[in-house]
C-alpha positions as CSV (number, residue, x, y, z in Angstrom):
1,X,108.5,102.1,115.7
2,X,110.6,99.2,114.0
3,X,109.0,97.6,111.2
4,X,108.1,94.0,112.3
5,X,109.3,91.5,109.0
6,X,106.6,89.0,110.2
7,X,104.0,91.2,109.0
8,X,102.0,90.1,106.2
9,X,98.7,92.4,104.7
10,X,96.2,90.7,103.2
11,X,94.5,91.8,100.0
12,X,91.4,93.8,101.7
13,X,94.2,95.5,104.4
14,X,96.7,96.6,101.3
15,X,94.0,98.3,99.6
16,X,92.3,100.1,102.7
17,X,96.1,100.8,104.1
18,X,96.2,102.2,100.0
19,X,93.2,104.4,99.8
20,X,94.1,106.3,103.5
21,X,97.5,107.2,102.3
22,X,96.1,108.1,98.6
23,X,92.8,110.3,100.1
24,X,95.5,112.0,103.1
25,X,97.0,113.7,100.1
26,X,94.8,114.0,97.6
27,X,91.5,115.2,99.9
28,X,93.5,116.4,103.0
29,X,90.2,118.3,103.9
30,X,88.4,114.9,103.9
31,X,90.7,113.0,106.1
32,X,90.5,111.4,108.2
33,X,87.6,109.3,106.5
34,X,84.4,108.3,107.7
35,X,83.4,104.0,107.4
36,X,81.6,104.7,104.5
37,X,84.4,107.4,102.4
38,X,86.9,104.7,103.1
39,X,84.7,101.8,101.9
40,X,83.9,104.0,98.6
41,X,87.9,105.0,98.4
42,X,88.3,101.0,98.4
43,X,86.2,100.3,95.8
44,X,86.8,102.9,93.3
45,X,86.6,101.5,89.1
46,X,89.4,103.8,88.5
47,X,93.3,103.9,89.8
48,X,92.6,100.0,91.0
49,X,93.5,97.1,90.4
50,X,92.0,94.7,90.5
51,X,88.5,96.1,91.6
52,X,86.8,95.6,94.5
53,X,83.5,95.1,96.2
54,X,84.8,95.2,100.2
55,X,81.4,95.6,102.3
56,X,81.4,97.8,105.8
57,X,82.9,94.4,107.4
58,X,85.4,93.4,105.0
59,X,86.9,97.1,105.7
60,X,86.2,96.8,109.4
61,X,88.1,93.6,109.8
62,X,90.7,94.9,107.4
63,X,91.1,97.7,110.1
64,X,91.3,95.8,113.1
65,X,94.1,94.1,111.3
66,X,95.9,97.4,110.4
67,X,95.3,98.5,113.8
68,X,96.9,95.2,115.2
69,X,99.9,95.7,113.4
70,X,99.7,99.7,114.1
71,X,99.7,101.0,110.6
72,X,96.0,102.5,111.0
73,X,93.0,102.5,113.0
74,X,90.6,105.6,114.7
75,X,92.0,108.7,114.3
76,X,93.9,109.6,117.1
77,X,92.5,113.6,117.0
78,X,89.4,113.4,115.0
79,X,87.0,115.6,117.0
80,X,83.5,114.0,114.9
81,X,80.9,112.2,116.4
82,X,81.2,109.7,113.4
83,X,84.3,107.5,113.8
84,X,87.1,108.4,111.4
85,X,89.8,106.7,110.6
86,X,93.7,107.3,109.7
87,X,96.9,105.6,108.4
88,X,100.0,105.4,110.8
89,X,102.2,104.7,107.9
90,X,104.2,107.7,109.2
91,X,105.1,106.1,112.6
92,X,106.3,102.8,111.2
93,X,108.8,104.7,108.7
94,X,110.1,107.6,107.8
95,X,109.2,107.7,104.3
96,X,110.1,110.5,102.1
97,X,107.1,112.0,99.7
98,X,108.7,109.8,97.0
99,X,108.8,106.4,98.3
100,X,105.1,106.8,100.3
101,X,103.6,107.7,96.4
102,X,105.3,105.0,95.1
103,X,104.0,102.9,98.1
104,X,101.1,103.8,98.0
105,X,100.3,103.1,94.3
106,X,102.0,99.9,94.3
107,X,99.3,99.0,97.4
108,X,96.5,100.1,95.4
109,X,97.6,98.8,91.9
110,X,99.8,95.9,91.7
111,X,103.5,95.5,89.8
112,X,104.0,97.8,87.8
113,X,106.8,99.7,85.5
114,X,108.6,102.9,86.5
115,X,106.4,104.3,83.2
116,X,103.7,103.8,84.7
117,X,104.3,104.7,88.7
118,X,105.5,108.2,86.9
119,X,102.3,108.1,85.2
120,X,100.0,107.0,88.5
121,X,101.8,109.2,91.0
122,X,100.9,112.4,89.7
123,X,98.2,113.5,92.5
124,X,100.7,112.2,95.5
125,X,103.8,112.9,93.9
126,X,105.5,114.7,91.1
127,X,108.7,113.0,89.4
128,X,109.9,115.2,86.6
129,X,112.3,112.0,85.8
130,X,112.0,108.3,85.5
131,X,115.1,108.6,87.5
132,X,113.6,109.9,90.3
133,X,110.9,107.0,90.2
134,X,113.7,104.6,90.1
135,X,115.6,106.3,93.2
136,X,112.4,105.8,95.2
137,X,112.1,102.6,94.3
138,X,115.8,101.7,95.4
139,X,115.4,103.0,98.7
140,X,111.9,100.9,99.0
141,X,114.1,97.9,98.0
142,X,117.2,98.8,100.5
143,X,114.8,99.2,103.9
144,X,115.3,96.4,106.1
145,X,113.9,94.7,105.4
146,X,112.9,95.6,102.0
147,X,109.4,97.1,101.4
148,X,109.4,96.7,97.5
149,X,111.5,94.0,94.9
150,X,111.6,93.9,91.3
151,X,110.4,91.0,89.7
152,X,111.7,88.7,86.7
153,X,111.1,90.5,83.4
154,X,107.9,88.7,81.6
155,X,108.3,87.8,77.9
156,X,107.5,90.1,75.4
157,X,107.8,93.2,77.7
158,X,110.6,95.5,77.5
159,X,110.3,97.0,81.2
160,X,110.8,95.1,84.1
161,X,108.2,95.9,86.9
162,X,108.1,96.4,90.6
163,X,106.2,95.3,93.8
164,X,105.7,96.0,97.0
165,X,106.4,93.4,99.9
166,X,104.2,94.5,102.7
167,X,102.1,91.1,101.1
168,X,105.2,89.0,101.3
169,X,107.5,88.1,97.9
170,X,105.3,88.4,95.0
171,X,104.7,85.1,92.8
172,X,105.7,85.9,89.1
173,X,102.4,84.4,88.2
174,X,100.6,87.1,90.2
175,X,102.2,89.9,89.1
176,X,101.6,88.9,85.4
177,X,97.8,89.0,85.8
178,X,98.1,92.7,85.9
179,X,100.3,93.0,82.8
180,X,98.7,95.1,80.1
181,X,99.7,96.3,76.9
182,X,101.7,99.9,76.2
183,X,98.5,100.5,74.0
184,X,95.8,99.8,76.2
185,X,97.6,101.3,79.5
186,X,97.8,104.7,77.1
187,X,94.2,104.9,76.2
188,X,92.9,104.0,79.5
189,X,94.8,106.5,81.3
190,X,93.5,110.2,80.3
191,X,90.0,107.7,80.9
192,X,90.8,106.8,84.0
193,X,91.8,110.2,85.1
194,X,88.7,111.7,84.9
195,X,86.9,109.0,86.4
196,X,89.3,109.4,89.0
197,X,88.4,113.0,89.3
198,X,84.5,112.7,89.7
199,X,84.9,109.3,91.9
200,X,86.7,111.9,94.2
201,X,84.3,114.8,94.0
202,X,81.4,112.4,95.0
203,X,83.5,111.5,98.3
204,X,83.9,115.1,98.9
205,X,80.4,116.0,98.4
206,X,79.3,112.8,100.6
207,X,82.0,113.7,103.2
208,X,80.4,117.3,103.1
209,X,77.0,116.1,103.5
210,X,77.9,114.2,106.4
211,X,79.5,116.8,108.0
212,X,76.7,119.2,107.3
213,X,74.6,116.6,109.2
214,X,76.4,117.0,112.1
215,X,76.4,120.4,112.4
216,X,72.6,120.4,112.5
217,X,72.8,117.2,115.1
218,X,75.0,120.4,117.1
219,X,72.5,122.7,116.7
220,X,69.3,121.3,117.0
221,X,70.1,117.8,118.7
């Protein structure tokens, strides 16, 4: 399927299209997700920015938008009695693990640096290099048309940052909000990882409660 140019996500479908690509790889035995694991993935405290608060319809309507577009929607081969649902990321290009990590993190966090997509990327992707950030990012930018750009260096940084543009071109105002200091970004991080860690064990036991649920529907229903 050719990417259509005209398409243009809004904030609540860049973030749920973020959290199926982010919980397919890190919590394959989770995915597809349930309504309510995709609305926690959404609003996670850690690994995004900004945070959210989407409700069960803000991620509803953000999927019937997805689905519209045919980047996600049910899953296709779920075998559940609860609807699950599933990015299609896949079918509209054929990303290499590089440039869907480096997606993906730019979907769920804003510009950033390559420092910092090395950093972020760890649980989708390892990059041993900044190099290798820096060669996903060019093929990102040479798709047709281009899925990421990078934006005008802001003052006082030393690193230029990148975007995605599955939102359309990035204002230079907006992707300044989500500047941060070397300092703060390198004590929130070990932080953030651990929070990471036990946000994602919570979805896994809740996914396994569910699922133990209907088992005993199975059995007994």
């Amino acid at each position: 399927m050719a990417f259509d140019a005209s398409i243009r996500l809004t904030a609540g479908e860049a973030r749920v299209l973020g959290a199926l690509v982010e919980k397919e790889v890190t919590t394959p035995e989770y995915y597809p997700l349930s309504l309510n694991a995709l609305v926690n993935a959404c609003n996670q405290r850690s690994n995004r920015e900004p945070v959210m608060n989407l409700d069960e319809d803000d991620v509803r309507q953000a999927l019937h938008g997805l689905e519209e577009m045919r980047l996600a929607g049910r899953a296709r081969s779920a075998d559940s009695r609860v609807t699950k649902y599933e990015h299609w990321l896949g079918e509209a290009f054929n990303f290499s693990r590089a440039e869907t990590a480096v997606l993906c993190v730019l979907l769920l966090r804003g510009a950033q640096t390559p420092g910092e997509l090395r950093g972020r990327t760890e649980r989708l992707h390892r990059f041993d290099e900044i190099s290798e950030v820096l060669a996903g990012l060019q093929k990102l930018m040479e798709r047709e048309p281009p899925l990421a750009a990078m934006l005008p260096r802001q003052p006082g940084t030393k690193e230029s940052r990148y975007a995605h543009l599955l939102s359309g071109p990035v204002e230079p105002a907006t992707a300044s909000q989500a500047e941060s200091t070397p300092e703060s970004s390198a004590g929130r991080s070990a932080y953030e990882e651990r929070i990471a860690q036990l946000e994602a064990t919570v979805i896994e036991l809740r996914q396994q409660l569910a699922d133990l649920s209907q088992k005993i529907d199975r059995l007994f229903g």
